[in-house]
N, C-alpha and C positions, 0 to 999 in steps of 0.2 A: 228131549224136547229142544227144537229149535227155535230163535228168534233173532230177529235182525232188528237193529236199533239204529238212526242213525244220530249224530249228533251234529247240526249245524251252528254256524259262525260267521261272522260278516268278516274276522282275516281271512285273508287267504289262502295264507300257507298255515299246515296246524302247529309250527314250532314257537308261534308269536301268540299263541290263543291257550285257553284252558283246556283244551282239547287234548293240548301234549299229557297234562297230567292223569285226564280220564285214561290218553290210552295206557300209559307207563299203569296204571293200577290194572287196568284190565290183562295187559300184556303179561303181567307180574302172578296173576290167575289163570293163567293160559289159554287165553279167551282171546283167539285171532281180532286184530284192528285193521281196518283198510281205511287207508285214508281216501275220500274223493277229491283229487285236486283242480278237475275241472270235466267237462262235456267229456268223457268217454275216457277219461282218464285216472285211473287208481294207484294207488301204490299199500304195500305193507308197509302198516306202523313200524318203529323201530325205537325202542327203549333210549331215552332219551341219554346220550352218552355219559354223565356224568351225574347221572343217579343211584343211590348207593343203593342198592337190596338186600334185606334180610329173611326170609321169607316171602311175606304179604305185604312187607312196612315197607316204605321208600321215601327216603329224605334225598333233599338238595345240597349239597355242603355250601357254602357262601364262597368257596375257593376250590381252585384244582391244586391240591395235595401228591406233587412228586415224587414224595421222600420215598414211599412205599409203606408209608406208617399209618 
């Protein structure tokens, strides 16, 4: 079964909106996200860089951790 869902927001770009977070869960599901960024214009979602994943969980750390630890 297909279905298409969209998710609307008055930001404009989806990295300033709770948007990023829907898609990082759905993406984490492997449930394609496209974002619309404007009149005839898409792009693929892309897991928000500095999101940790463990399976289906995904946390934010509060810092970017160099060490490797």
């Amino acid at each position: 079964r297909t279905q298409v869902t969209a998710i609307m927001c008055a930001e404009a770009v989806p990295w300033r909106c709770h948007r990023s977070l829907v898609g990082d869960a759905l993406l984490v599901r492997d449930i394609e996200v496209v974002d619309i960024m404007g009149p005839g214009s898409t792009r693929p979602e892309k897991l928000t860089p500095f999101a940790v994943v463990e399976g289906t969980t995904i946390t934010y750390p509060p810092y970017a951790d160099d060490s490797g630890e």
